[in-house]
PATINU-738207 format. One record per residue (C-alpha): residue in one letter; chain; y, x, z. Coordinates in Angstrom, 3 decimals. Layout:
BEGIN
A	A	Y	X	Z
...
***
This chain:
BEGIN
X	A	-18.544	24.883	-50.969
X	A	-18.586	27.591	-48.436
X	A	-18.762	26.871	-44.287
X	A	-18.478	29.470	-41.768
X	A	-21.826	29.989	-40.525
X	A	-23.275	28.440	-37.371
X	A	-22.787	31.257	-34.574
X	A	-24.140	29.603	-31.872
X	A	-27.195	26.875	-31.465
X	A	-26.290	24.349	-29.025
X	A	-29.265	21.391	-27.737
X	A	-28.179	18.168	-27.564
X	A	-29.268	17.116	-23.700
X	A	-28.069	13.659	-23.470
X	A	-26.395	11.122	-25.819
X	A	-24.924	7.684	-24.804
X	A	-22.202	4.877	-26.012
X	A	-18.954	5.297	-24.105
X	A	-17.419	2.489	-25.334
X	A	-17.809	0.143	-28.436
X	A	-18.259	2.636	-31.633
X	A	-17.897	5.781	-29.910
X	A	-20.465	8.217	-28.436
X	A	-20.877	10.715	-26.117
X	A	-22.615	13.703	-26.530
X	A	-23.895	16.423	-23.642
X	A	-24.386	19.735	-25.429
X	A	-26.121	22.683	-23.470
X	A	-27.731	26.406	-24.770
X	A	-31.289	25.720	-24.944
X	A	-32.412	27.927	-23.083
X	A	-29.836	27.064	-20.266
X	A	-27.472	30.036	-20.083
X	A	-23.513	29.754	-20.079
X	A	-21.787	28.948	-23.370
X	A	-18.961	30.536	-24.800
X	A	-15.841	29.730	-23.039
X	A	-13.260	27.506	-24.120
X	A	-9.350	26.804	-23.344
X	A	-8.231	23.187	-22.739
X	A	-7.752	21.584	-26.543
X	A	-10.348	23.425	-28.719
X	A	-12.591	22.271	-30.890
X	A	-15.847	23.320	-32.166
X	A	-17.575	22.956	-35.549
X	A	-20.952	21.662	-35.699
X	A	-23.694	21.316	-38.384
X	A	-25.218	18.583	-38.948
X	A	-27.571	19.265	-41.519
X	A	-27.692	18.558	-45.425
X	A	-24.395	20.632	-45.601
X	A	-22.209	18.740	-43.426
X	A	-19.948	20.171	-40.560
X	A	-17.613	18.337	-38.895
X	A	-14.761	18.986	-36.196
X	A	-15.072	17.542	-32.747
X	A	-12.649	18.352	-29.613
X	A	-14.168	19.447	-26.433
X	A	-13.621	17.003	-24.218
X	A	-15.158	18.959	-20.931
X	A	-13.208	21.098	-18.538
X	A	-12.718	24.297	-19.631
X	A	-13.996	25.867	-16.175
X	A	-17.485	24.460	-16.940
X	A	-19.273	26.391	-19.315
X	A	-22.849	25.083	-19.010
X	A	-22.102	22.124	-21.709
X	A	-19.845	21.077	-24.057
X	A	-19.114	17.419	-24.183
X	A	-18.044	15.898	-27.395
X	A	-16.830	11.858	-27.995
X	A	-17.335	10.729	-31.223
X	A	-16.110	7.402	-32.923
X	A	-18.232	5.999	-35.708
X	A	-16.270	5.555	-38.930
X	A	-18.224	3.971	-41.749
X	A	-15.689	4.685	-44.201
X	A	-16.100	8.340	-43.019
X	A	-17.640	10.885	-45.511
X	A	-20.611	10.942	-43.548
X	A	-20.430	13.040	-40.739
X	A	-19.950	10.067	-37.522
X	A	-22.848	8.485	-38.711
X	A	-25.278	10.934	-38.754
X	A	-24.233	11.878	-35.222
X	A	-24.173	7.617	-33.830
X	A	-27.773	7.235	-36.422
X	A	-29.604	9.833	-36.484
X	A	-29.114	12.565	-33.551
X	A	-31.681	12.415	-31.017
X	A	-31.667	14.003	-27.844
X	A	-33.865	17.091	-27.823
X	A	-32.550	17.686	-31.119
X	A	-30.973	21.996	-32.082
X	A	-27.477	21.911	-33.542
X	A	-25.717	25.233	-35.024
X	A	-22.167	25.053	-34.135
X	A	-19.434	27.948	-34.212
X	A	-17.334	29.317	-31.276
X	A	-14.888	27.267	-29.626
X	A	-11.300	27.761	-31.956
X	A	-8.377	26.342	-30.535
X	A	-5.452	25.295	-32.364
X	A	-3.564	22.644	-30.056
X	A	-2.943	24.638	-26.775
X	A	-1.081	23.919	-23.934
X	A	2.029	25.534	-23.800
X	A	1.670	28.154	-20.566
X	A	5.320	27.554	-19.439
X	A	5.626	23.394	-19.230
X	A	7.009	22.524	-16.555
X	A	5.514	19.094	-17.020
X	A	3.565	17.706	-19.583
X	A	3.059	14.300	-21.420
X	A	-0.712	13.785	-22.781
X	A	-0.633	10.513	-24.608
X	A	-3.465	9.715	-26.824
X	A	-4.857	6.794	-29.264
X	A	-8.357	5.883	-29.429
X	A	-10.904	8.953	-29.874
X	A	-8.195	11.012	-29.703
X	A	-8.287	10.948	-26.090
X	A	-11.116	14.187	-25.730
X	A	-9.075	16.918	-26.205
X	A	-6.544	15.354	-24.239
X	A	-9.489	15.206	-20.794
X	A	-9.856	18.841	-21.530
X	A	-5.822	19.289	-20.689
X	A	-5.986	17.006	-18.390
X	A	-8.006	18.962	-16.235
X	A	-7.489	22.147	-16.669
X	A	-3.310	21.011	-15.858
X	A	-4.777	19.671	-12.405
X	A	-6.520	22.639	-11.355
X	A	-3.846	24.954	-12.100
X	A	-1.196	22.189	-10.404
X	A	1.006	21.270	-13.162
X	A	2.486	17.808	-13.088
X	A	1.476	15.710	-16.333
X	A	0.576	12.053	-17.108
X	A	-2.264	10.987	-19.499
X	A	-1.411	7.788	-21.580
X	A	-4.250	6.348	-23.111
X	A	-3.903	3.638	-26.209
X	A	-6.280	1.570	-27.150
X	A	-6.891	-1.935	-28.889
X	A	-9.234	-3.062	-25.995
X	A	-10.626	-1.967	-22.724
X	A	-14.355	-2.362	-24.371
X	A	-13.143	-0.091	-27.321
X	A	-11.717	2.757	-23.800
X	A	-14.075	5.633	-23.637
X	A	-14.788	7.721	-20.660
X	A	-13.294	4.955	-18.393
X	A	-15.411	6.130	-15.373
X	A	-14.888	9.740	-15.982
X	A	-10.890	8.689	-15.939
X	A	-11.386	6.541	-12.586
X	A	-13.225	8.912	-10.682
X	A	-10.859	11.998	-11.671
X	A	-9.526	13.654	-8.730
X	A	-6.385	13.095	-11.206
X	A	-6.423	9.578	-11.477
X	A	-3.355	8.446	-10.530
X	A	-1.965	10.776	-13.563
X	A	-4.005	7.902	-15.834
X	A	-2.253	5.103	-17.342
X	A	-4.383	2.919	-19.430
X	A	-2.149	0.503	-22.316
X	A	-4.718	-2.051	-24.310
X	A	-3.328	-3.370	-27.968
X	A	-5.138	-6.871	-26.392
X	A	-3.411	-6.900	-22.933
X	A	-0.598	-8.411	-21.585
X	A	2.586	-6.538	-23.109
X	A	3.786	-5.582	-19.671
X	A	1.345	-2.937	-19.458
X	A	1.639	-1.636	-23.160
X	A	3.113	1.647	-23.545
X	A	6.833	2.027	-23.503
X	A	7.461	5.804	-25.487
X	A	11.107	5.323	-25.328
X	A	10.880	4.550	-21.438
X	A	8.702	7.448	-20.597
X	A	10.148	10.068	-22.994
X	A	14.012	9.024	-20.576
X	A	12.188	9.562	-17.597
X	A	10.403	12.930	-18.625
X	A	11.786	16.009	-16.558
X	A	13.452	18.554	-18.135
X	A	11.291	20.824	-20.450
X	A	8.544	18.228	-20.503
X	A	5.960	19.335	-23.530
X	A	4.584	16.197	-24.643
X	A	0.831	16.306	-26.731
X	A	-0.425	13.520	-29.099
X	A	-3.972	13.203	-30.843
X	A	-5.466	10.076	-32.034
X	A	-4.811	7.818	-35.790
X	A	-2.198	9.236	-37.731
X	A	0.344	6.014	-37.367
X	A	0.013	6.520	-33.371
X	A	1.022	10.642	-33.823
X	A	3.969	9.602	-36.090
X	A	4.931	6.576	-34.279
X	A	4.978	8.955	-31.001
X	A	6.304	12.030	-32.726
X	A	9.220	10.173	-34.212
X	A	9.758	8.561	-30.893
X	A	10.084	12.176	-29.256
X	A	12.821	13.254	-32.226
X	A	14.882	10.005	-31.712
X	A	14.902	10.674	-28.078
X	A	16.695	14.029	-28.956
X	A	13.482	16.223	-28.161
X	A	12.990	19.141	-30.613
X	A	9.956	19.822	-32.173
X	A	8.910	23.109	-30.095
X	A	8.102	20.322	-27.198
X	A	6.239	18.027	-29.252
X	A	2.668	19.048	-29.580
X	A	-0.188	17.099	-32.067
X	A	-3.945	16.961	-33.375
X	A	-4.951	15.233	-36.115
X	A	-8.519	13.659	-36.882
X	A	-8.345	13.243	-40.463
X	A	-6.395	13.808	-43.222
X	A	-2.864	11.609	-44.285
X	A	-4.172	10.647	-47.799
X	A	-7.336	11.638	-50.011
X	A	-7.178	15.421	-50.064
X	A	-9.508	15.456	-53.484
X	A	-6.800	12.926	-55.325
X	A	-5.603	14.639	-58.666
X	A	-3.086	16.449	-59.344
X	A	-1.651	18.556	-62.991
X	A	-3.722	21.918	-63.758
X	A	-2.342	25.280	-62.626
X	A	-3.366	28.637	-61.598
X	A	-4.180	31.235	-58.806
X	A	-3.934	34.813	-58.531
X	A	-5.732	36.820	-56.630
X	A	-2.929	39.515	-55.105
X	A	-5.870	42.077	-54.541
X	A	-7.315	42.227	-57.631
X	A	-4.907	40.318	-59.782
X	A	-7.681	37.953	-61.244
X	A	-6.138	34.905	-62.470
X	A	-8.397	31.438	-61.520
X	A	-7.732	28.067	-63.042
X	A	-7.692	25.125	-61.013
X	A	-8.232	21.811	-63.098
X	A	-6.461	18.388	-61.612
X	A	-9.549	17.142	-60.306
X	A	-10.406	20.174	-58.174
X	A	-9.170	21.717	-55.186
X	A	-8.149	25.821	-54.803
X	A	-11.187	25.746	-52.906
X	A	-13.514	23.845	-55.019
X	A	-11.989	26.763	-58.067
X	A	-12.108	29.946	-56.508
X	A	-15.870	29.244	-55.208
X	A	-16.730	27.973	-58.930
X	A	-15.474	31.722	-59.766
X	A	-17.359	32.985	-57.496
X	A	-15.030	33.670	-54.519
X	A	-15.603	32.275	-50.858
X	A	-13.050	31.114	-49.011
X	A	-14.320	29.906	-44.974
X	A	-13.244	25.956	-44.716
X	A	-14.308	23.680	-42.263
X	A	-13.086	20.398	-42.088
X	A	-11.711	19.943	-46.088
X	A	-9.175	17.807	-45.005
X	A	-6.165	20.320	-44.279
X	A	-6.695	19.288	-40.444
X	A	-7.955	22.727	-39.475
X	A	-6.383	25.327	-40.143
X	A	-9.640	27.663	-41.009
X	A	-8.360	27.884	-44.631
X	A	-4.739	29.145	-43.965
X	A	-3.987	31.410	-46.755
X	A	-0.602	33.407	-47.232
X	A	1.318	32.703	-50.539
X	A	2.794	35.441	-51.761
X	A	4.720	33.819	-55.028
X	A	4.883	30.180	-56.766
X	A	5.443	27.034	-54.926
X	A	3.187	25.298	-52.775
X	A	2.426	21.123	-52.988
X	A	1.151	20.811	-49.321
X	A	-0.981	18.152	-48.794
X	A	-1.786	19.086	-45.249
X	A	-1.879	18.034	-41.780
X	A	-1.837	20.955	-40.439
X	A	1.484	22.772	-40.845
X	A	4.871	21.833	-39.113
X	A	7.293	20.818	-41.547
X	A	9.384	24.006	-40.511
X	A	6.321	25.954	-41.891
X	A	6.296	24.263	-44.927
X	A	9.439	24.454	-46.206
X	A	9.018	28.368	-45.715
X	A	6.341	27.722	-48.386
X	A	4.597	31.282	-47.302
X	A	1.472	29.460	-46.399
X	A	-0.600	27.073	-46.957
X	A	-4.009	24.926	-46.864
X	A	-6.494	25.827	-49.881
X	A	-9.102	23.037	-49.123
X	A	-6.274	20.382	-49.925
X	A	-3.159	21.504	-51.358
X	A	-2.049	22.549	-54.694
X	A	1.086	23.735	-56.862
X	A	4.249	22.607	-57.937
X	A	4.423	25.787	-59.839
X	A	2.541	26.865	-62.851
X	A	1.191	29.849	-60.884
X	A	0.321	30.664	-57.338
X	A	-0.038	33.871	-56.169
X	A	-2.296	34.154	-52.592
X	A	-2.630	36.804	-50.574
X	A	-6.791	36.700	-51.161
***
């Protein structure tokens, strides 16, 4: 399986826990200089070693280019990645990573904006956060947890000079202070973008939310961390062509398109093998798509004239991809 390569080599400076099973890391170029810039809700990939590279959101402001900070949750039912970075990384320790990719921007126009966020899923969401404040755009930054011991970054959050814009809602609280989606989504202003990242139930629970309320789906704005279901499960045999060259590869039920084409010899850049990315977006240029993705809008998928080769596969006997 083919991974862009590392294009930068980052030193991790300083690693603590922010809160019960996640941690924080401080990332810096070793030899001190300015790292590639970022905009507010990018992510970077970084190597871990022994072939793994996994996805984090930079959770820094985007006018600071001297680190990158990165909040990590441990997941022991992960494939591998969270533990290696809560077990094994030590500070003083050289990382490759690639350049900061964003694909969960804030829209340039908002006139206000809604940043709610579950669990982990709060880093991109600090990188919004201020990058909104120093350009003075209104926004409020709703942050679910199950407990205030399991709430990263909770100094960070009360020593913000946007603070007042944070509203903290713990599963364990009092229900007075849980969040109320319908309530806030009524009082939004007009033209209010609203972004979600965190568990998939918390983005659906909030997206839905957003389309009951009457918003359209322009305004509503998500990340996911991880895939809906196991992207590897198995599916019937069918096949791939190659548009440029017109070879024809097989892909058996218990592969992916990715897993295929590089058994054939063909490379196709992936990162996170989930369908959370984006990296693998590949045109299709005939058959019909099965998209197993979290990636795509379902306005994109129904177009069916692209999709996610690390996860998805066919309902057609034959896909042709623009590769």
């Amino acid at each position: 399986m083919s991974h862009p390569e590392a294009e930068i080599t980052l030193r991790l400076v300083a690693k603590r826990l922010a809160a019960e099973d996640i941690c924080a890391l401080e990332l810096r170029h070793p030899e001190g200089a300015a790292l590639p810039p970022f905009s507010a809700g990018a992510h970077i990939d970084l190597h871990l070693g022994e072939g793994l590279v996994r996805q984090y959101s930079l959770a820094g402001d985007p006018a600071d280019t001297s680190r990158y900070l990165l909040g990590v949750l441990r997941e022991p039912a992960s494939r591998g990645g969270s533990l290696v970075v809560h077990d094994k990384l030590r500070e003083g320790d050289l990382l490759g990573a690639s350049l900061p990719r964003n694909h969960f921007p804030l829209h340039e126009q908002a006139p206000h904006s809604l940043l709610l966020a579950g669990g982990i899923g709060v880093t991109p969401l600090l990188s919004m956060a201020e990058q909104l404040h120093r350009e003075g755009r209104g926004f409020e930054l709703h942050y679910c947890t199950r407990s205030a011991a399991r709430t990263a970054f909770v100094e960070r959050l009360r020593d913000a000079a946007w603070a007042a814009s944070v509203h903290l809602h713990h599963d364990d609280a009092a229900a007075a202070q849980r969040l109320d989606l319908p309530a806030l989504l009524r009082a939004a202003p007009p033209g209010t973008h609203l972004y979600v990242c965190g568990p998939r139930g918390f983005i659906d629970w909030v997206l839905q939310g957003g389309r009951d309320a009457g918003w359209e789906d322009a305004r509503l704005h998500r990340e996911y961390f991880a895939a809906a279901e196991d992207v590897s499960s198995a599916g019937g045999a069918f096949e791939v062509e190659l548009a440029s060259s017109g070879r024809v590869v097989r892909v058996e039920p218990a592969q992916t398109i990715v897993q295929a084409l590089a058994a054939a010899g063909v490379d196709v850049a992936t990162s996170c093998e989930q369908g959370v990315c984006g990296t693998c977006l590949t045109r299709v240029l005939s058959g019909t798509p099965e998209h197993r993705d979290s990636y795509l809008t379902d306005e994109e998928r129904a177009r069916n004239d692209q999709m996610l080769v690390c996860c998805s596969r066919a309902l057609s006997a034959r896909l042709v991809l623009e590769l």
